[in-house]
C-alpha positions in Angstrom: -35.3 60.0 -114.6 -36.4 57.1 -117.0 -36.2 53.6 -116.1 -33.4 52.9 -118.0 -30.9 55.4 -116.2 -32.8 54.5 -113.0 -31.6 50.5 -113.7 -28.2 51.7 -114.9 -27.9 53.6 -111.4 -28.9 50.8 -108.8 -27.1 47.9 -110.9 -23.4 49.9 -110.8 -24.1 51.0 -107.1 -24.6 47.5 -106.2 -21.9 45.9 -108.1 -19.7 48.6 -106.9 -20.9 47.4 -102.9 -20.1 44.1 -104.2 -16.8 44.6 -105.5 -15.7 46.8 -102.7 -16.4 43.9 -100.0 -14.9 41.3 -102.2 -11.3 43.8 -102.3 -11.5 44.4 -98.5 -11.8 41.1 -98.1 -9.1 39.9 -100.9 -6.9 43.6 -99.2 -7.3 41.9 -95.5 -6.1 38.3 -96.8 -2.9 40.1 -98.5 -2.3 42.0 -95.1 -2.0 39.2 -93.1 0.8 37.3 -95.4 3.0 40.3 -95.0 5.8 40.0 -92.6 4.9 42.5 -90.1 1.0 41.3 -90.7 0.2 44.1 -92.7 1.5 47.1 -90.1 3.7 48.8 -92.4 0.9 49.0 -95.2 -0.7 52.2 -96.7 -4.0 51.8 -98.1 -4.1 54.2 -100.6 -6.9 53.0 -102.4 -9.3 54.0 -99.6 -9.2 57.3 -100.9 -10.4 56.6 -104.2 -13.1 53.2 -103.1 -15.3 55.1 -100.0 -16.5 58.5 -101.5 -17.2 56.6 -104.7 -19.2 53.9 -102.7 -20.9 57.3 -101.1 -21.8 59.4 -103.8 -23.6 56.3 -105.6 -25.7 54.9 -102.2 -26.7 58.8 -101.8 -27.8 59.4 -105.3 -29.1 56.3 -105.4 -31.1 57.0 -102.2 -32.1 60.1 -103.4 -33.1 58.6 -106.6 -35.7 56.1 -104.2 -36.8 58.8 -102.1 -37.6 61.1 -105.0 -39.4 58.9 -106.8 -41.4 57.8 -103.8 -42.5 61.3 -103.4 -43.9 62.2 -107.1 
């Protein structure tokens, strides 16, 4: 893998961190203006947000540990 995929792969995996902690965070402050405090809320969007956050530390991972070994 060349450098420049390598960069492309480590800067989306950690803006993709970054913005899933800022739309927990932003998610959690929504919750708790809700009537019930958030009960009756079903976060769909966990479904889509974790295996993507996933796949990209694991390839990333194996990106570092591959090119540790060569």
């Amino acid at each position: 893998m060349n450098k420049t995929k390598r960069f492309l792969l480590y800067g989306i995996t950690i803006f993709v961190l970054v913005f899933v902690f800022v739309w927990e965070y932003m998610i959690q402050q929504w919750q708790e203006t809700q009537p019930d405090g958030g009960e009756a809320v079903v976060r769909t969007d966990t479904f889509v947000l974790w295996p993507l956050v996933i796949t990209l530390v694991a390839v990333s991972l194996f990106t570092l540990l591959k090119k540790k070994k060569e």
